[in-house]
N, C-alpha and C positions, 0 to 999 in steps of 0.2 A: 754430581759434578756440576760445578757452575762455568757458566760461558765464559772466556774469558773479556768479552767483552763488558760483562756484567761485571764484573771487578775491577776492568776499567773504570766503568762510571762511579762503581762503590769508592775506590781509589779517588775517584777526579774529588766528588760529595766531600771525603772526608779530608781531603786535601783546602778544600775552600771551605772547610769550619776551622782551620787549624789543627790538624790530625795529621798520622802519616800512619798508613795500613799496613803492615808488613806479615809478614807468614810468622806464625808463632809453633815452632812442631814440638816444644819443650811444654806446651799447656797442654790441662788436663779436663775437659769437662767435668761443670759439676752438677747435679742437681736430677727431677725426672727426669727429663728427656737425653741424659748420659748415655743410653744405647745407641742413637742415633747419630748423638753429637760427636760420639767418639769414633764413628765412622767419616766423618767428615774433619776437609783441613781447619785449622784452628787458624784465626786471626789475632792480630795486638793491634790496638790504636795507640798511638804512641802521641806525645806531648812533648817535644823535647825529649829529655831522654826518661822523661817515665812513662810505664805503661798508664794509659787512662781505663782501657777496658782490652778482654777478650773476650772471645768466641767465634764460635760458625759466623760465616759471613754475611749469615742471615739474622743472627743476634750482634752483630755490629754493624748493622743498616739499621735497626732498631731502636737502637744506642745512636745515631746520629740525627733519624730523627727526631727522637724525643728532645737528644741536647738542641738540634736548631729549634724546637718548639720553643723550650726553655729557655733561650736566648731570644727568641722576640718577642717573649712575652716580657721578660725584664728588662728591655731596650723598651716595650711599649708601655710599662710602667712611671720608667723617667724619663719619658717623652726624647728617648734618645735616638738617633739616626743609624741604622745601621750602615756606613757606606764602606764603600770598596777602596783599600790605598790603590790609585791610579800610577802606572810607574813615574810618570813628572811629577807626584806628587812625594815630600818628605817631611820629616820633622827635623826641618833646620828652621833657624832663622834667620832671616838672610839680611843683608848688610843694610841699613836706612841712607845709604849716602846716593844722594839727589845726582846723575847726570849733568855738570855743570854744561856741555855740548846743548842738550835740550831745552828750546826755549820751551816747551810747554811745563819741565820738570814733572814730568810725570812716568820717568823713567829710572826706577830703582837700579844698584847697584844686585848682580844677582849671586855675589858669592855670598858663604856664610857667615855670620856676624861675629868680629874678631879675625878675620882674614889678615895674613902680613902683606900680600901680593897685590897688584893693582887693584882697582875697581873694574869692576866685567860688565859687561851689559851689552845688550842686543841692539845691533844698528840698522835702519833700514836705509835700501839705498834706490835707487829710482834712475830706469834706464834714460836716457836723453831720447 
């Protein structure tokens, strides 16, 4: 029996590689260690909605770290960054129209490019 907190953290892991861990009780161990494993719960990583792997929850901690291995060794390959989407952070792109208000202009519009609505932007204001 595993802690549950240990399957929290298993959970948290494969949640920030892009996994989702769910209880699998329809799988069947395969292989040597079948006596063992078939005494124990069965997990699915899931990808959307396919399975990527199962097993014991100790063979899908396995399977996560080999895949983050795997992944920054091929990010470190082509010299690629791994970073984190921040939630202010999106793949829009957002409108190039200059604040005509701002004498410095260097205040973009912050809605997304092709908006029908005004232009938006962020005003500072300064107490007296």
């Amino acid at each position: 029996m595993i802690a549950p907190e240990s399957m929290d953290a298993l959970a948290d892991v494969a949640k920030a590689l892009g996994f989702e861990l769910r209880k699998a009780p329809l799988a069947s161990p395969l292989g040597v260690d079948y006596d063992r494993a078939s005494e124990q719960t069965q997990f699915a990583l899931y990808r959307g909605d396919q399975i990527a792997f199962d097993g014991t929850s100790r063979e899908c901690a396995a399977y996560l770290i080999a895949w983050r291995d795997l992944r920054s060794q091929i990010l470190g390959s082509v010299r690629a960054v791994d970073a984190q989407v921040l939630p202010y952070m999106s793949a829009v792109t957002r409108c190039h129209a200059l604040n005509p208000d701002d004498p410095g202009h260097d205040h973009w519009c912050l809605s997304p490019i092709g908006h029908e609505d005004a232009h938006l932007s962020v005003r500072r204001w300064r107490d007296r």
